[in-house]
N, C-alpha and C positions, 0 to 999 in steps of 0.2 A: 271330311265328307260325312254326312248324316247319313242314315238309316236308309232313309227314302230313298237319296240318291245313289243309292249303292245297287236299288233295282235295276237289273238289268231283264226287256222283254225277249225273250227267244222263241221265236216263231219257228213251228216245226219240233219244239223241243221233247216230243214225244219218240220221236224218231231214233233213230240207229245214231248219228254223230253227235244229232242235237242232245242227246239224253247224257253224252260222255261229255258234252261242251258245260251240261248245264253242273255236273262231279267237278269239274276243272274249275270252272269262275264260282263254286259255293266257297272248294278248297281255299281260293284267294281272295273270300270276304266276300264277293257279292251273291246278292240273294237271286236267281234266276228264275225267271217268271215264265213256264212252258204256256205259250199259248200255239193251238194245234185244233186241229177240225179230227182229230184220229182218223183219218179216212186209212192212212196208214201206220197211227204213232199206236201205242202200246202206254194206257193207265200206267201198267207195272216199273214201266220204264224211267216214271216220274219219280224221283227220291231225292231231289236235292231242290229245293224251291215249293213252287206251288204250280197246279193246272189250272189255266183260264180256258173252257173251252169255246174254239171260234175258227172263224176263217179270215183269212186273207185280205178276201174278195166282201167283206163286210163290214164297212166303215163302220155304221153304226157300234159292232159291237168292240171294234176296234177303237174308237173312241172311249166306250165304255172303261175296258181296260189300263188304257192310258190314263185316261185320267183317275183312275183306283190306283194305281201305282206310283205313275208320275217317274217312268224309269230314264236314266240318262244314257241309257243307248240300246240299242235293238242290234239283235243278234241271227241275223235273217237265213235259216234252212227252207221254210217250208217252200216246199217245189216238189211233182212229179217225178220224176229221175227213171225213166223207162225209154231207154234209146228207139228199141225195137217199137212199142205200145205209141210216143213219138210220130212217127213217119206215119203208123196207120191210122192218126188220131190229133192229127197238128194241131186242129181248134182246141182239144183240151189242154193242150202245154201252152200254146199261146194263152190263154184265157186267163189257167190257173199262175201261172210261171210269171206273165210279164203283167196281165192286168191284174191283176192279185198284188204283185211287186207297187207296182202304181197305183194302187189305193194305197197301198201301207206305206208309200211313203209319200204320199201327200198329207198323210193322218200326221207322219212324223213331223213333216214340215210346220203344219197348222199347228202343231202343241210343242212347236222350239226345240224338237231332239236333234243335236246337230251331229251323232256320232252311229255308223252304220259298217257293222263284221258284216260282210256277204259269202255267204257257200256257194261259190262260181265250181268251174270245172276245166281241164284239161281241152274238154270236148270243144271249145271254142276256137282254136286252133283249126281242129280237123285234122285232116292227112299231113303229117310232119315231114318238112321238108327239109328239116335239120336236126339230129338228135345231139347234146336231149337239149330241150325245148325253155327257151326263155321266154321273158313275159313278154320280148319285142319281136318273136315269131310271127308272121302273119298269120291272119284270121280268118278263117273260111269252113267255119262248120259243117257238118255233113248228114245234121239233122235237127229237126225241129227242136231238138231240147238242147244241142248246143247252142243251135242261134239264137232260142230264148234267151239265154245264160248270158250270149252275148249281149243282145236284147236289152236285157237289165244292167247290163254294165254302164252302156251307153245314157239308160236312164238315170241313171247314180251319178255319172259326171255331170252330165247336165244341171241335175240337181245341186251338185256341189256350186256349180259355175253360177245359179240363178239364188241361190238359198243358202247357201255355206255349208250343206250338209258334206260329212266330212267323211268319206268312204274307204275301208280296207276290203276288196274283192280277193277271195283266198281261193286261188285256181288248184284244186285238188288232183291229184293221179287216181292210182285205187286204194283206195281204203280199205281198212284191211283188220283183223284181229278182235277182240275185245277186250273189255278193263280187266288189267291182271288184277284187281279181288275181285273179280266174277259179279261184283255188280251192276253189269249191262253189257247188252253184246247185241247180234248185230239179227234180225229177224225180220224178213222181207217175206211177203205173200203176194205175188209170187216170187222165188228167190229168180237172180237171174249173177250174184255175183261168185266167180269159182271158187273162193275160199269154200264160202258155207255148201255149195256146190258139191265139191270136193267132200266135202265131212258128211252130207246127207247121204253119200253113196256110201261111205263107210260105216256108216250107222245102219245101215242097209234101208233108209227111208228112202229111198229112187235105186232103182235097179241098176245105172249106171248114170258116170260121167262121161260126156262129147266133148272130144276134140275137137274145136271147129279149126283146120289147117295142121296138117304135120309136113307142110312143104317150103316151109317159109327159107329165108336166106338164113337162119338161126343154128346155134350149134348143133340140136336138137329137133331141128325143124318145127316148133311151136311158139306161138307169139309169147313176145318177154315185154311182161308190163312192172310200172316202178309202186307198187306195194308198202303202202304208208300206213303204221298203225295208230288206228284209230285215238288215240289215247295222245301222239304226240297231233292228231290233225287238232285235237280240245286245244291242247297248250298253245298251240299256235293261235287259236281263235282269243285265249285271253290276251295272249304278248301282242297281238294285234291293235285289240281293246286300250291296252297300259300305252300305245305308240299313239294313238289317235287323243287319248288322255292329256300325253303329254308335246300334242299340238301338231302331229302328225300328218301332212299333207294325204290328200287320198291319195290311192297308189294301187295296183294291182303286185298278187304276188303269188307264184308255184307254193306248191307244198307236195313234194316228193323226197323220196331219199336220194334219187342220181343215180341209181341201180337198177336194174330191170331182175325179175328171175322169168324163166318159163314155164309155160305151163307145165310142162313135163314135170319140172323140178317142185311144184304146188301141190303136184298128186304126189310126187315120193315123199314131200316134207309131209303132208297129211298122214301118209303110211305109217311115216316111223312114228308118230304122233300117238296116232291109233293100235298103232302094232301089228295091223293086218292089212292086206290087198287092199286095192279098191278097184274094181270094175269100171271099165274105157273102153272106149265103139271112138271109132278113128270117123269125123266128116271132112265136109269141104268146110274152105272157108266161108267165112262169114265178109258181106260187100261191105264195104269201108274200115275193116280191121290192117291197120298196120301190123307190120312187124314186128317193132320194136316202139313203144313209149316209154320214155326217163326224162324226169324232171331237173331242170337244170335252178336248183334252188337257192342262189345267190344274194338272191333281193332278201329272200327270206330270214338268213344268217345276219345280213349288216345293216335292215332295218326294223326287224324286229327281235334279235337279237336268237334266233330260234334255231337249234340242232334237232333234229332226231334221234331221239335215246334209242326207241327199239327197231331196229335194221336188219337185226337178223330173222331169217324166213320163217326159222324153227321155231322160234318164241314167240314170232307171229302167230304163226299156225296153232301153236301150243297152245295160247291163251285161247283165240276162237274151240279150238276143239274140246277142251273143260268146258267152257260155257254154253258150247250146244249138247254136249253129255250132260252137265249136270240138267239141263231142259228135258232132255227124253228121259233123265230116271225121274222127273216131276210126274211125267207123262204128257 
């Protein structure tokens, strides 16, 4: 493999996983090419490849791109990712999410890219009817940005089925942690995810953390979701890559660890973290939160070959919580 071919585009690659995706695939030779509109990625973020800046939704300059690089596969994040913003704002996730997705990959079709890592999500499912949850779960989303996600699934087969494009769809749980050497971590405006949640209140940057639910069926009466750190979702994005490489039918596939924690257990792990309190106002729940999500990640183990190294909460927690310290003594 040349030079050339070793570009890989990652769309989105400004962002919180794309930025850990793009550390992952430099480490294993390929050069990662962030293209990103910043609406929400982060300059600083970029350190392994190069920034092309652009949108989605702009063939032109997606054209552009492509053909300056001429990369053999696309590595697709960019997408909105706001559940709640979602529902009150469907044309934007539609627009941005799936017709965004369909320019870019009619671009890829038109310039012969036949290989496409997709950042799908859990959300596609919806209300779990069986935990934990395999990738032959049915589907029935419970808001605009899962069904987009689903949205785009359906697009990718298709495409496969009409064009040979050749698709790994990586259904993610929650994402979690930052890269243990502190060079990228996870910074959302507005944040809405409880790790980082959790550490602003202990950093005393938000006066407290909500509870949404302390009545659930749960040991502890808080929903327990399955928390995947960030750094093993990158690995997975390349073992994906090397499966498709090496002729890989498309395929959808979880990416969780099979364990849930609770909330409750996310503020105490932050505690010890931090070494002090953190401040909690008990609400209701929140409409269409389960109780319990855990990924049932089978597929992921035996065809792409992929464990999760870091499983434990505290070292989760631990690495996010350096990396948003060492941010506030920047200032």
């Amino acid at each position: 493999m040349n030079s050339i071919q070793k570009n890989i585009l990652v769309t989105g690659g400004a962002g919180y996983i794309g930025s850990h995706a793009c550390k992952a695939l430099a480490l294993s030779g390929y050069t990662p090419i962030s293209y990103d509109n910043m609406v929400y990625g982060h300059t600083r973020a970029v350190k392994w490849g190069l920034l092309e800046k652009g949108d989605i939704l702009d063939r032109d300059r997606l054209n552009e791109v492509i053909l300056k690089y001429k990369p053999a596969a696309v590595v697709h994040f960019a997408a909105y990712a706001y559940v709640g913003e979602s529902v009150e704002n469907p044309g934007k996730y539609y627009r941005n999410n799936v017709a965004g997705t369909l320019t870019l990959v009619e671009a890829v079709r038109d310039h012969g890219i036949d290989k496409i890592i997709f950042s799908s999500t859990c959300a596609v499912y919806g209300n779990p009817k069986s935990i934990p949850l395999a990738e032959d779960h049915p589907q029935s989303p419970v808001s605009p940005y899962g069904a987009s996600k689903q949205m785009i699934e359906r697009i990718l087969s298709d495409f496969d089925h009409a064009h040979g494009i050749r698709t790994v769809s990586l259904r993610y749980f929650n994402a979690a942690g930052a890269d243990p050497e502190g060079e990228a971590g996870e910074d959302h405006n507005p944040e809405t995810h409880l790790i980082p949640l959790v550490i602003q209140a202990a950093l005393g940057r938000r006066s407290h953390v909500e509870i949404y639910g302390t009545d659930y069926p749960t040991a502890d009466g808080t929903a327990i979701r399955d928390y995947i750190h960030v750094t093993d979702l990158a690995d997975a994005h390349v073992k994906a890559l090397s499966y498709l490489e090496a002729r890989g039918a498309s395929t959808e596939i979880n990416l969780g660890v099979g364990a849930g924690y609770s909330v409750r257990e996310v503020i105490a792990a932050v505690e010890r973290a931090a070494g002090r309190p953190v401040p909690v106002r008990s609400g209701p729940r929140r409409a269409g939160d389960p109780p319990i999500l855990t990924a049932d990640s089978t597929r992921a183990s035996s065809l792409l070959n992929w464990q999760p190294r870091y499983t434990d909460l505290d070292y989760i927690v631990e690495t996010a919580w350096k990396w948003h310290l060492a941010q506030a003594k920047r200032g």
